[in-house]
mmJSON file of the N, C-alpha and C atoms, coordinates in Angstrom:
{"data_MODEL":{"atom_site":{
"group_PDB":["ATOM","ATOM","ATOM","ATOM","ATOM","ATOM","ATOM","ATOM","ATOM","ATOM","ATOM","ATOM","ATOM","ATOM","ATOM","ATOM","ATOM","ATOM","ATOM","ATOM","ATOM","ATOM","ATOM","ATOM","ATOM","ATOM","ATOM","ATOM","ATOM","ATOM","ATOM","ATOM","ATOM","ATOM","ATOM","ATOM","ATOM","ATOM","ATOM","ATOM","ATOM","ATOM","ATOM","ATOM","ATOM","ATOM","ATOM","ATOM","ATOM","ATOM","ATOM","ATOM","ATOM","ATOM","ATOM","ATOM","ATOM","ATOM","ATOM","ATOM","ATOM","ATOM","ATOM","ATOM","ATOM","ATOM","ATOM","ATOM","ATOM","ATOM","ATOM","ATOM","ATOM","ATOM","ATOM","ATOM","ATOM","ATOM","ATOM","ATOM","ATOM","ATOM","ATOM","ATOM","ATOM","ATOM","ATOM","ATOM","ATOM","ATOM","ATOM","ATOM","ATOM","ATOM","ATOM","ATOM","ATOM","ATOM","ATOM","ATOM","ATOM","ATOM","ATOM","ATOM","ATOM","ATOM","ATOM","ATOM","ATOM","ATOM","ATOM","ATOM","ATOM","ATOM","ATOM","ATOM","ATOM","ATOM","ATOM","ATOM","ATOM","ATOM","ATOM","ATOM","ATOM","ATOM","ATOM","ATOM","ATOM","ATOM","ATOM","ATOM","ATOM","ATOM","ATOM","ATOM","ATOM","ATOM","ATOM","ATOM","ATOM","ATOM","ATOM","ATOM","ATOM","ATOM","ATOM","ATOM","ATOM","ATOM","ATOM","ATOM","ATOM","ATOM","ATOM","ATOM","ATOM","ATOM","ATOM","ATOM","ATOM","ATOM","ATOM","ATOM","ATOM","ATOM","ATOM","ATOM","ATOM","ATOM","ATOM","ATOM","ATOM","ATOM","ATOM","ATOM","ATOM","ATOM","ATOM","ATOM","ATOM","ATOM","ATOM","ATOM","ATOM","ATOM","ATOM","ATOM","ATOM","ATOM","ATOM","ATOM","ATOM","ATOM","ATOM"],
"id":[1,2,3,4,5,6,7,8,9,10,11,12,13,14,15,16,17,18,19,20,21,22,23,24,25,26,27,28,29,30,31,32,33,34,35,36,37,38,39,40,41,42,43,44,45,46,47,48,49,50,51,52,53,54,55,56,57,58,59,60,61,62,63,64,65,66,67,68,69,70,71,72,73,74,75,76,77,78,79,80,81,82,83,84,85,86,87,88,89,90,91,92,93,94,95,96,97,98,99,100,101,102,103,104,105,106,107,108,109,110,111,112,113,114,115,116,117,118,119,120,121,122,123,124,125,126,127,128,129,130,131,132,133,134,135,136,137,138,139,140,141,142,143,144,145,146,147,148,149,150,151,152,153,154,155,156,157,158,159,160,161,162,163,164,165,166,167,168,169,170,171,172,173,174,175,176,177,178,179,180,181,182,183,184,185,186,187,188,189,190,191,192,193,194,195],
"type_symbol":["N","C","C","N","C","C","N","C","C","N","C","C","N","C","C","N","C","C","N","C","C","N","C","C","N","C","C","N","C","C","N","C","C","N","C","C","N","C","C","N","C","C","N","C","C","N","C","C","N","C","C","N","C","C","N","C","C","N","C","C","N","C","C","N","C","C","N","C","C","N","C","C","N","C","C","N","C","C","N","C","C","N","C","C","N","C","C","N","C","C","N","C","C","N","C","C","N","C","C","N","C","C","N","C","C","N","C","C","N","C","C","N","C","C","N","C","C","N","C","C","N","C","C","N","C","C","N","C","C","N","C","C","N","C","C","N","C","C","N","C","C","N","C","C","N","C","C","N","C","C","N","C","C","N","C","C","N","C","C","N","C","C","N","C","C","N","C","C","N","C","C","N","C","C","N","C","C","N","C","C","N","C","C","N","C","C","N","C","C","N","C","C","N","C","C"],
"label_atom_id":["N","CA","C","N","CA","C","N","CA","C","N","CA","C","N","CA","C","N","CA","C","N","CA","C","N","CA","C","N","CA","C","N","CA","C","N","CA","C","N","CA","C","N","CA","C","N","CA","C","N","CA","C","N","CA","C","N","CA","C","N","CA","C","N","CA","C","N","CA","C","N","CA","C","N","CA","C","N","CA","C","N","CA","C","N","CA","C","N","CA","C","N","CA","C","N","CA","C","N","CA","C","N","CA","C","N","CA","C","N","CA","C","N","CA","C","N","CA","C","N","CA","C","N","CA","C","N","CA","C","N","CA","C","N","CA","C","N","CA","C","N","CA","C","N","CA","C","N","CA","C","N","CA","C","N","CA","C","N","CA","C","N","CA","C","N","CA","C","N","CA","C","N","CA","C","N","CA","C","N","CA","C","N","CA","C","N","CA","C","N","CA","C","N","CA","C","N","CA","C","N","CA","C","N","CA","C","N","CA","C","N","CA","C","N","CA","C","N","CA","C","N","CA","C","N","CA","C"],
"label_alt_id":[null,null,null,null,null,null,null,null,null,null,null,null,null,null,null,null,null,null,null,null,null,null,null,null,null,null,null,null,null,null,null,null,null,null,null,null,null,null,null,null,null,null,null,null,null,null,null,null,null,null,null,null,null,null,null,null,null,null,null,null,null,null,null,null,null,null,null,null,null,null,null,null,null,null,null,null,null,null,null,null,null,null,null,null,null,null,null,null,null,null,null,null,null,null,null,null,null,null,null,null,null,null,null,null,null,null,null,null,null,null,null,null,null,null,null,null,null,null,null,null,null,null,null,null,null,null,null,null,null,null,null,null,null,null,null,null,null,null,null,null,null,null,null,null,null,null,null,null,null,null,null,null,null,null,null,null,null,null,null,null,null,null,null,null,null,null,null,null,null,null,null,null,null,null,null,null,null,null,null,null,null,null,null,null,null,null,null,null,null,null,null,null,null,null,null],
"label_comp_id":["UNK","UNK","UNK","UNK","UNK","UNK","UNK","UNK","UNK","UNK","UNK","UNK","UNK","UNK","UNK","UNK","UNK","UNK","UNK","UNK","UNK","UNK","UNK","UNK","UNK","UNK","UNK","UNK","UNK","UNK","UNK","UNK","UNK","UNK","UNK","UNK","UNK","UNK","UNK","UNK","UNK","UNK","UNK","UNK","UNK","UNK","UNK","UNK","UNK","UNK","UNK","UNK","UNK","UNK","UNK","UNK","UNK","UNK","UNK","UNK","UNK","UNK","UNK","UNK","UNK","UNK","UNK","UNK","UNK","UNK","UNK","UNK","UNK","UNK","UNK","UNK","UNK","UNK","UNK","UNK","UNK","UNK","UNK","UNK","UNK","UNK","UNK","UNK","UNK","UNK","UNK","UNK","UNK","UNK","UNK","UNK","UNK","UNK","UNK","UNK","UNK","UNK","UNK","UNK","UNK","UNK","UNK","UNK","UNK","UNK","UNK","UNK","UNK","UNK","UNK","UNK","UNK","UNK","UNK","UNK","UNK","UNK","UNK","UNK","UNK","UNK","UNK","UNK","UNK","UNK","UNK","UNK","UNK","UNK","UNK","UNK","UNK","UNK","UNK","UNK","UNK","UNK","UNK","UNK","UNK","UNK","UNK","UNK","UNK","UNK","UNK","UNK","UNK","UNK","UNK","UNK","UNK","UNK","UNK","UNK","UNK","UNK","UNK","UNK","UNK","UNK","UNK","UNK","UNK","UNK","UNK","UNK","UNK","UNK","UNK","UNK","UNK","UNK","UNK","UNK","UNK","UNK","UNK","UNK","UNK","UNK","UNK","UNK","UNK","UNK","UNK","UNK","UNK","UNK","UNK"],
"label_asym_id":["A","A","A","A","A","A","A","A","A","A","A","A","A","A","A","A","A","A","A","A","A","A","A","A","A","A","A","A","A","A","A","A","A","A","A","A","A","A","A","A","A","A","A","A","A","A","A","A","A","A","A","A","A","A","A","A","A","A","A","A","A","A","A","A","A","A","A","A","A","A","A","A","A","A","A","A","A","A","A","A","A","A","A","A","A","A","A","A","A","A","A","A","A","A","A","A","A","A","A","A","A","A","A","A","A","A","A","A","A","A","A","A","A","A","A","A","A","A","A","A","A","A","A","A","A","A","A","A","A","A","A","A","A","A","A","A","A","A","A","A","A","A","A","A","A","A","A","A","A","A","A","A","A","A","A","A","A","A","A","A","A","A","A","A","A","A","A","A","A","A","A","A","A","A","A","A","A","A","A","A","A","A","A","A","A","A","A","A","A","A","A","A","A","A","A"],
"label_entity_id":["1","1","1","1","1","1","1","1","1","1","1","1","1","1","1","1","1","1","1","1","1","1","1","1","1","1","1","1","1","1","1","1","1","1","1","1","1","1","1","1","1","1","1","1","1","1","1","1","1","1","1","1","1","1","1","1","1","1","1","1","1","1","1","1","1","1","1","1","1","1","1","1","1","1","1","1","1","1","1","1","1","1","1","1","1","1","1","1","1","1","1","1","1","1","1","1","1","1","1","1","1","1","1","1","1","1","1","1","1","1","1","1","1","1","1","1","1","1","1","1","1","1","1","1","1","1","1","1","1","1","1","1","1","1","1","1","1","1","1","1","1","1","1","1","1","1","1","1","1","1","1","1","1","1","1","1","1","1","1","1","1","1","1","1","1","1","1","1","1","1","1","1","1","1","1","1","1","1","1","1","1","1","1","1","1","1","1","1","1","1","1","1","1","1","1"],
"label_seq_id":[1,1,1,2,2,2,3,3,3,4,4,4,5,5,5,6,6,6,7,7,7,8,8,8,9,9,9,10,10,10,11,11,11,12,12,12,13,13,13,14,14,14,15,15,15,16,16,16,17,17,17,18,18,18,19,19,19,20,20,20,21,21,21,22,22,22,23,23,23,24,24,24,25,25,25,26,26,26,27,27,27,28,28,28,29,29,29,30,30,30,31,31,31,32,32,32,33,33,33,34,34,34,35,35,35,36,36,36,37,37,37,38,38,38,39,39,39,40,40,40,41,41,41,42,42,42,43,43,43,44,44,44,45,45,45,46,46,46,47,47,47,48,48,48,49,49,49,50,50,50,51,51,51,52,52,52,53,53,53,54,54,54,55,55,55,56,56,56,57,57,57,58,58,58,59,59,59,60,60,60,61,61,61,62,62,62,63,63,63,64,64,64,65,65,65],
"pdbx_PDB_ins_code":[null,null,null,null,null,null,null,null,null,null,null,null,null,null,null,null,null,null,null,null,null,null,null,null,null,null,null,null,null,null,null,null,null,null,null,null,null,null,null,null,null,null,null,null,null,null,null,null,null,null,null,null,null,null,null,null,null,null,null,null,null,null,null,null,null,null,null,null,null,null,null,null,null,null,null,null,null,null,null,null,null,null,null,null,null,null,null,null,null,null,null,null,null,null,null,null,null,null,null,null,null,null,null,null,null,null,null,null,null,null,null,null,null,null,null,null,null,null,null,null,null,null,null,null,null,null,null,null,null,null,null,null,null,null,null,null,null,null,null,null,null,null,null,null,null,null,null,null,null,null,null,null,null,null,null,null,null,null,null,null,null,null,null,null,null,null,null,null,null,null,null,null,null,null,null,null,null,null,null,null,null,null,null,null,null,null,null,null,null,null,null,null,null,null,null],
"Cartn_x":[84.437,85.403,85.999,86.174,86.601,87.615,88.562,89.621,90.502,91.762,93.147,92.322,92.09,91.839,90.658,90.173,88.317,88.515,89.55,89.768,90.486,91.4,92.09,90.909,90.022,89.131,88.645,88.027,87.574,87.788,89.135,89.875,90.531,90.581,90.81,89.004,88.003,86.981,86.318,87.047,86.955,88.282,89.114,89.931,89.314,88.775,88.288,87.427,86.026,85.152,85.951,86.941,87.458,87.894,88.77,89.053,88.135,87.121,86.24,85.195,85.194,84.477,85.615,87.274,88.312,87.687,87.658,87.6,85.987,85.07,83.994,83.914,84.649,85.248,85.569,86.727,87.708,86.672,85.883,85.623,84.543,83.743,82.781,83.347,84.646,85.276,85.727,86.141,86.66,85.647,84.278,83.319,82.421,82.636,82.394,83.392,84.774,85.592,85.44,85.007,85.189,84.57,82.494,81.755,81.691,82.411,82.531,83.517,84.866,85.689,84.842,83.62,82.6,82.361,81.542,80.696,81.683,82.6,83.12,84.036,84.627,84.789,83.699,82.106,80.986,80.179,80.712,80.547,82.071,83.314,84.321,84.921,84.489,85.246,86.557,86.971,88.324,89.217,88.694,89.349,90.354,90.23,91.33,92.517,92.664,94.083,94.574,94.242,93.916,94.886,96.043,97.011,96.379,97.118,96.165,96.228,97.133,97.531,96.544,97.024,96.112,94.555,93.674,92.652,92.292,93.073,93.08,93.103,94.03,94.279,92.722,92.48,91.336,90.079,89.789,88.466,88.713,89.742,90.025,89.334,90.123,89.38,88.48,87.548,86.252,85.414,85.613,84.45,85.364,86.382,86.951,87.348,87.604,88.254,89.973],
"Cartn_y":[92.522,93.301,92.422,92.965,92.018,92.075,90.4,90.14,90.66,90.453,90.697,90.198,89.054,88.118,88.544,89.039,89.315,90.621,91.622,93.148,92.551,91.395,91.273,90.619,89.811,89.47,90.149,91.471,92.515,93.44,93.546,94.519,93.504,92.224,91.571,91.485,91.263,91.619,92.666,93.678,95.089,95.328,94.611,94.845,93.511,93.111,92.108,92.724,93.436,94.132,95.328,95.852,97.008,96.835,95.264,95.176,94.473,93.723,93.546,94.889,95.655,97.563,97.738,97.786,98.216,97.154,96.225,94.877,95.431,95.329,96.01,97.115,98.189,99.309,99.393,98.024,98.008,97.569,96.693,95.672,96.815,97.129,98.758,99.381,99.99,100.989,100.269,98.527,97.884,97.804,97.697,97.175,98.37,99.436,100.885,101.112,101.111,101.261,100.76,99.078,98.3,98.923,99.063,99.362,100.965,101.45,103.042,102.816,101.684,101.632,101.131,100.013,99.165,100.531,101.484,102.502,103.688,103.618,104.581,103.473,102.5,101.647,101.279,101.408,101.349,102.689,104.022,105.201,105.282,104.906,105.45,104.046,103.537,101.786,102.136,103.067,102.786,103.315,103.407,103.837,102.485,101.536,100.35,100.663,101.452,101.522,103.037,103.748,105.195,104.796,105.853,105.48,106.025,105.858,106.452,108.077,108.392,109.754,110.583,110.245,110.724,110.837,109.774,109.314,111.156,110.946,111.797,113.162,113.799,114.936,115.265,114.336,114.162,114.74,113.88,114.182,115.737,116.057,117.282,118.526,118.274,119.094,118.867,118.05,117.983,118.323,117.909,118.567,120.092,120.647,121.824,121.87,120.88,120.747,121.067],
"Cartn_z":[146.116,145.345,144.255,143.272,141.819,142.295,141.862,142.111,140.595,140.923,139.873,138.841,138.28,137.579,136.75,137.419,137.144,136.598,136.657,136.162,135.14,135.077,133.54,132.211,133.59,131.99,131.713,132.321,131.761,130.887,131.372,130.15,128.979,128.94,127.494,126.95,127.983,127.036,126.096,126.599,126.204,124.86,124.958,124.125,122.858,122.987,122.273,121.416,121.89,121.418,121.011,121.147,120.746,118.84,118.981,117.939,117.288,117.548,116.523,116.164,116.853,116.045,115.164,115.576,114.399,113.367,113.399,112.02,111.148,112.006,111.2,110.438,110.882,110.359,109.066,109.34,107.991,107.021,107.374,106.225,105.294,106.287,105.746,105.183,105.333,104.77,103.215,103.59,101.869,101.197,101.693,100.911,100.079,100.551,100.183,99.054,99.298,98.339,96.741,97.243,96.121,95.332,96.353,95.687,94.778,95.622,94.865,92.968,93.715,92.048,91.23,91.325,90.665,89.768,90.731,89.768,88.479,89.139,88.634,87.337,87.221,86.204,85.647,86.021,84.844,84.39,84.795,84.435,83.308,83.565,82.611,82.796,81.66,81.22,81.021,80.573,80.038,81.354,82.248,83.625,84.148,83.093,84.469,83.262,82.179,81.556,82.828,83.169,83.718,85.092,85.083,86.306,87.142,88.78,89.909,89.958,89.375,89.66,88.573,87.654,86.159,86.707,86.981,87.734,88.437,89.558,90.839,89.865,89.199,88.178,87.421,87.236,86.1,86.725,88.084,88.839,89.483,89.729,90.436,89.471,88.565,87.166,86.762,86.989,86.318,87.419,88.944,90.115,90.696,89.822,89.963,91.771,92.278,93.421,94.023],
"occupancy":[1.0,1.0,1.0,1.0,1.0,1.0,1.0,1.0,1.0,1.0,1.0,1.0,1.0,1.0,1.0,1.0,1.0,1.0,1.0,1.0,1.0,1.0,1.0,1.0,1.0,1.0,1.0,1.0,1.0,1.0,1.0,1.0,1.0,1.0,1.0,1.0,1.0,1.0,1.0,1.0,1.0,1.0,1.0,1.0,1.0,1.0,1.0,1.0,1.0,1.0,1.0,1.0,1.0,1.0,1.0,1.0,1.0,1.0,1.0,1.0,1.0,1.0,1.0,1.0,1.0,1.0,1.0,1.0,1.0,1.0,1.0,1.0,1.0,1.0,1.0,1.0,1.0,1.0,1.0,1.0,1.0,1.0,1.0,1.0,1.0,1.0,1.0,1.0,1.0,1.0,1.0,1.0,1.0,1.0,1.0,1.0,1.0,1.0,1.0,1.0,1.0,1.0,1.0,1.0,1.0,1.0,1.0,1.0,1.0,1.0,1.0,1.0,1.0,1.0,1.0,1.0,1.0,1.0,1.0,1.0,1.0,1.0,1.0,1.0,1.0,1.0,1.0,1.0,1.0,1.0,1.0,1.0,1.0,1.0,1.0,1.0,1.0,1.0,1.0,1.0,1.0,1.0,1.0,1.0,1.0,1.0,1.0,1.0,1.0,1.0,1.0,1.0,1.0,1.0,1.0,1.0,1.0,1.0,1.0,1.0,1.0,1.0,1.0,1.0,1.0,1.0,1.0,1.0,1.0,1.0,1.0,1.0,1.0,1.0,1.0,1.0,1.0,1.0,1.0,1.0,1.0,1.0,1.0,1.0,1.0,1.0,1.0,1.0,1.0,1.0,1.0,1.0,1.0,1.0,1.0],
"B_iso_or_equiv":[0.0,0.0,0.0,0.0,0.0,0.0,0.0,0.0,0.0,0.0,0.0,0.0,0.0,0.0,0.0,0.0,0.0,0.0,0.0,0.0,0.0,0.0,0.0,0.0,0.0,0.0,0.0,0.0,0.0,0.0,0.0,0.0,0.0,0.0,0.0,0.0,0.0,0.0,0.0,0.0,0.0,0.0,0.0,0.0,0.0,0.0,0.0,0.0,0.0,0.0,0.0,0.0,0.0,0.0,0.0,0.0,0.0,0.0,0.0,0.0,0.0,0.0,0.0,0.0,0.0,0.0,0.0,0.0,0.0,0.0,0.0,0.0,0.0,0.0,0.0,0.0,0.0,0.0,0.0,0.0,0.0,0.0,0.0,0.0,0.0,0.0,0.0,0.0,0.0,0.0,0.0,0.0,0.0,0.0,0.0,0.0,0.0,0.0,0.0,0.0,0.0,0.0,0.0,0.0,0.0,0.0,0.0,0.0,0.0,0.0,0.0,0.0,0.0,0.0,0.0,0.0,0.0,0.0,0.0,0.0,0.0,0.0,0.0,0.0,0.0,0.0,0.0,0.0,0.0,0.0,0.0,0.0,0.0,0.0,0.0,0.0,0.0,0.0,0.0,0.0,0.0,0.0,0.0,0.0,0.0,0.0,0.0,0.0,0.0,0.0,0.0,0.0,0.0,0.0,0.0,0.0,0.0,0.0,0.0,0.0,0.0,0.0,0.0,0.0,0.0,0.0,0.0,0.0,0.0,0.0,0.0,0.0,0.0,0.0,0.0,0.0,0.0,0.0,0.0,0.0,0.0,0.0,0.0,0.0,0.0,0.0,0.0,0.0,0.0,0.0,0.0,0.0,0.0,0.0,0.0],
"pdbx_formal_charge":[null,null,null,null,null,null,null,null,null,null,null,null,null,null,null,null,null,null,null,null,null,null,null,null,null,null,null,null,null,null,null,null,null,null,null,null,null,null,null,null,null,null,null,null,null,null,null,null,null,null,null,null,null,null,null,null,null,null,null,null,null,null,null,null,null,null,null,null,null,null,null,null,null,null,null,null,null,null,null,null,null,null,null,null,null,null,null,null,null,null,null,null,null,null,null,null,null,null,null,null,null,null,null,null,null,null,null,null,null,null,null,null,null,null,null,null,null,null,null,null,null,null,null,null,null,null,null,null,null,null,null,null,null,null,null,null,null,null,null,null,null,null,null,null,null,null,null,null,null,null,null,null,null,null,null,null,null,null,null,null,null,null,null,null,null,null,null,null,null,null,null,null,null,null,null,null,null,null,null,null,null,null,null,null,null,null,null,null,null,null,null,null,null,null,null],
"auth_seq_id":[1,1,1,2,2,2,3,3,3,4,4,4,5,5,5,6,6,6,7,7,7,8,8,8,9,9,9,10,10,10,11,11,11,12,12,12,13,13,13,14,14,14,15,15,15,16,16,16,17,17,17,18,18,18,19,19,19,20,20,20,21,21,21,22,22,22,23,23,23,24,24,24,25,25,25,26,26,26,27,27,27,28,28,28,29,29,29,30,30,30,31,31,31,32,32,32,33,33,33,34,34,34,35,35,35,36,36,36,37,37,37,38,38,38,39,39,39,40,40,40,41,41,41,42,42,42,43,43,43,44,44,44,45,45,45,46,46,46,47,47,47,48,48,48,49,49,49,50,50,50,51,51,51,52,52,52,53,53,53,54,54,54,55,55,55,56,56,56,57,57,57,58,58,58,59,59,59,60,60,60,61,61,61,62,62,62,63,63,63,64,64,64,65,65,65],
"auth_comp_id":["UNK","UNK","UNK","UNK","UNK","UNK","UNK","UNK","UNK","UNK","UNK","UNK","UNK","UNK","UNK","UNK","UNK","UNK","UNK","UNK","UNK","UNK","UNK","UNK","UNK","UNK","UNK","UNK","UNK","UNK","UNK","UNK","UNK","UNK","UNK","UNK","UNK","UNK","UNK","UNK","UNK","UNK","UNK","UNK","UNK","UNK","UNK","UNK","UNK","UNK","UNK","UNK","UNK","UNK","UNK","UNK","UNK","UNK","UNK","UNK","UNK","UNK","UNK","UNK","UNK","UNK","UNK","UNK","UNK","UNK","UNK","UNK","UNK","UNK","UNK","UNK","UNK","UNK","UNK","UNK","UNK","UNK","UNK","UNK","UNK","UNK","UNK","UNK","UNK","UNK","UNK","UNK","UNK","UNK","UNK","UNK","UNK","UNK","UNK","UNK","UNK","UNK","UNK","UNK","UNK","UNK","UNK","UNK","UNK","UNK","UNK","UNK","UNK","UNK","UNK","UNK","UNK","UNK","UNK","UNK","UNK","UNK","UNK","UNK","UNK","UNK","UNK","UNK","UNK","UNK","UNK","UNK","UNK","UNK","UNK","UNK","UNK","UNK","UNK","UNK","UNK","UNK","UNK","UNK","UNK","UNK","UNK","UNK","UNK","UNK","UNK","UNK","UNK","UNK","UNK","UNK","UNK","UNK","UNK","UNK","UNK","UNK","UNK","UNK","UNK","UNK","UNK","UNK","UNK","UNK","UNK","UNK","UNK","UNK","UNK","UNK","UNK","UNK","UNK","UNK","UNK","UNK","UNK","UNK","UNK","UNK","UNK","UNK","UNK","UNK","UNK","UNK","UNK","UNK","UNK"],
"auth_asym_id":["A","A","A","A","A","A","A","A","A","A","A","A","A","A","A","A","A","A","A","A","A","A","A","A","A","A","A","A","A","A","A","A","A","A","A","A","A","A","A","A","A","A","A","A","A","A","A","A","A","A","A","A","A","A","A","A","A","A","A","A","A","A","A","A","A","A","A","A","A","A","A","A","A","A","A","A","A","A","A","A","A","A","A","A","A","A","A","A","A","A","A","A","A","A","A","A","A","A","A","A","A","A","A","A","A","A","A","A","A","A","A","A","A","A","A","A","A","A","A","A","A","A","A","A","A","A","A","A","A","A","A","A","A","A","A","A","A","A","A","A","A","A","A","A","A","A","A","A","A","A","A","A","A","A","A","A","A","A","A","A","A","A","A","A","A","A","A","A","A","A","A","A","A","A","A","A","A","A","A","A","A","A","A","A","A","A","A","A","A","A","A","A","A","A","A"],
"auth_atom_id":["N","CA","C","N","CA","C","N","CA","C","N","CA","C","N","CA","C","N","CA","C","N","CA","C","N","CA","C","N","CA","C","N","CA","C","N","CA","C","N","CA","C","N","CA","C","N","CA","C","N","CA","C","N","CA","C","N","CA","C","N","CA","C","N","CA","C","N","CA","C","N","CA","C","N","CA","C","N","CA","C","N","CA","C","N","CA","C","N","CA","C","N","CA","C","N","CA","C","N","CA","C","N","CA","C","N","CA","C","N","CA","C","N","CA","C","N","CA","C","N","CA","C","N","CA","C","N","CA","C","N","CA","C","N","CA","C","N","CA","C","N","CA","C","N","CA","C","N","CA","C","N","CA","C","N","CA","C","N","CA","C","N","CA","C","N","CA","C","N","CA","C","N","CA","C","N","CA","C","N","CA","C","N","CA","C","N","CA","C","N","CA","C","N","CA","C","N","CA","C","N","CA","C","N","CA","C","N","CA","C","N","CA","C","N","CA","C","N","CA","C","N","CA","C","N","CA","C"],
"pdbx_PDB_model_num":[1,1,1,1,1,1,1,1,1,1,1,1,1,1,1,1,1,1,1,1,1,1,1,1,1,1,1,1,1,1,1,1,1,1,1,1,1,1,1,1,1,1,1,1,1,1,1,1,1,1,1,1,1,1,1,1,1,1,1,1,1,1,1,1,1,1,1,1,1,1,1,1,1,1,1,1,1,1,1,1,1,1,1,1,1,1,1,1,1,1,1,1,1,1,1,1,1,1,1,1,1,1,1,1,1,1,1,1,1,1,1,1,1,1,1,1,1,1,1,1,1,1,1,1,1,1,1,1,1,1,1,1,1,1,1,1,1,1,1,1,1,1,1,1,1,1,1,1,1,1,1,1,1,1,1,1,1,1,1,1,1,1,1,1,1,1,1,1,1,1,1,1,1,1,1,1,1,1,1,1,1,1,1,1,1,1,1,1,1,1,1,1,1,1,1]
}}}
């Protein structure tokens, strides 16, 4: 029968692997991002004067969303 000890390393190993899936997550999710602002600042250059809101207004009206 697993002792006290042996159920806590288990569940810090599990919480271990838990947060390195959250960390992979993130980094996928930043590296998507970046790569998505990349395209869209070399489709509309003049997009880094372009506030965030204006931005957001803009695309709404043009994919009529």
């Amino acid at each position: 029968m697993a002792t006290e000890k042996e159920l806590l390393q288990a569940k810090h190993r599990l919480e271990e692997a838990q947060m390195r899936d959250r960390e992979k997550e993130r980094k996928a999710r930043t590296r998507r991002l970046i790569q998505e602002g990349a395209v869209l600042e070399k489709v509309l250059p003049n997009i880094k004067e372009v506030k965030v809101d204006a931005l957001e207004e803009y695309l709404k009206e043009l994919l009529k969303i």
